[in-house]
C-alpha positions as CSV (number, residue, x, y, z in Angstrom):
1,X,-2.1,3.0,-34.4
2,X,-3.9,3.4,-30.9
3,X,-5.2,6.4,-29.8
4,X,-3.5,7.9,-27.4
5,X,-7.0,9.4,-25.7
6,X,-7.8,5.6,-24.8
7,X,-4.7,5.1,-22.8
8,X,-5.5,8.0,-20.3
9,X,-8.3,7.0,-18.6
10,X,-6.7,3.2,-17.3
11,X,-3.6,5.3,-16.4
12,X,-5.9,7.5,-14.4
13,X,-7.9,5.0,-12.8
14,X,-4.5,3.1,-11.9
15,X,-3.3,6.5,-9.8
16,X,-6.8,6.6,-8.3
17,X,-6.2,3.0,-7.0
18,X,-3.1,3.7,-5.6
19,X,-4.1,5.8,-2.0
20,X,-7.1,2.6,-1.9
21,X,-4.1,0.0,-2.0
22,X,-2.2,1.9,0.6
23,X,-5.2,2.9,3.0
24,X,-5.7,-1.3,3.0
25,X,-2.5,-2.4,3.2
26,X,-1.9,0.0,6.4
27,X,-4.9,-0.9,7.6
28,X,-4.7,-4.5,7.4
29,X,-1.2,-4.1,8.9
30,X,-2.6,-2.0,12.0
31,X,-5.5,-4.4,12.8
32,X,-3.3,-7.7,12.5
33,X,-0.5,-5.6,14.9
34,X,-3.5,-4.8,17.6
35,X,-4.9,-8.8,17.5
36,X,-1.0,-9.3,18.3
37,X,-1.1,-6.8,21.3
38,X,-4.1,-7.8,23.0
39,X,-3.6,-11.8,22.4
40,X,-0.1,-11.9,22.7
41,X,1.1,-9.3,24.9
42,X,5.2,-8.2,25.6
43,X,6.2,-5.5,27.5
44,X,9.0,-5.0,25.6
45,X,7.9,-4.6,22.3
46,X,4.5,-3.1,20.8
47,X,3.3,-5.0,17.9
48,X,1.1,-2.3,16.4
49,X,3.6,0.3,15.9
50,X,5.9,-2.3,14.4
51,X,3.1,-3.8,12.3
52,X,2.1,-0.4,11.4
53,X,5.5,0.8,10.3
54,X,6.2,-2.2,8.4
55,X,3.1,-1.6,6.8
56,X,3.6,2.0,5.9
57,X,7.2,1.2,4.4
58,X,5.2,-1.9,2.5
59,X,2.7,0.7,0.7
60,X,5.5,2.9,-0.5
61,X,7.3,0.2,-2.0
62,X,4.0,-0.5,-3.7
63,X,3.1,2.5,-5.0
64,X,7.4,3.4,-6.2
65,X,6.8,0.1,-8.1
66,X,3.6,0.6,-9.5
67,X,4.5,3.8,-10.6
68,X,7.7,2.6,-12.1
69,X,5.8,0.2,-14.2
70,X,3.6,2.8,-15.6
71,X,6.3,4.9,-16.8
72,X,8.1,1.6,-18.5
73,X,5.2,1.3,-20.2
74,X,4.6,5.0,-21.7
């Protein structure tokens, strides 16, 4: 049988992973969206707030399914 002491730990570090994953995903969204604006510029639509959005909606998906996983796995 495993110890169920062991298992804690990687669930922990998996939940301290999860607000890195989202900080560089939003990121990573943000900084592509502002190359868009200045390089690529529309009046009619701002690519960082779309970008950023996107982004933000992106992360949350992550983390529901992350999170889902885990608990399949308890």
């Amino acid at each position: 049988m495993e110890d169920p002491k062991k298992k804690a730990p990687n669930r922990w570090l998996a939940l301290i992973n999860i607000p890195i994953q989202m900080g560089a995903i939003i990121f990573i969204f943000a900084w592509i969206g502002t190359w868009l604006d200045e390089n690529h510029p529309n009046p009619k639509i701002y690519y960082n707030k779309v970008l950023i959005v996107v982004g933000v909606f992106l992360a949350l998906y992550n983390v529901i399914r992350q999170v889902n996983e885990m608990n399949k796995n308890e």
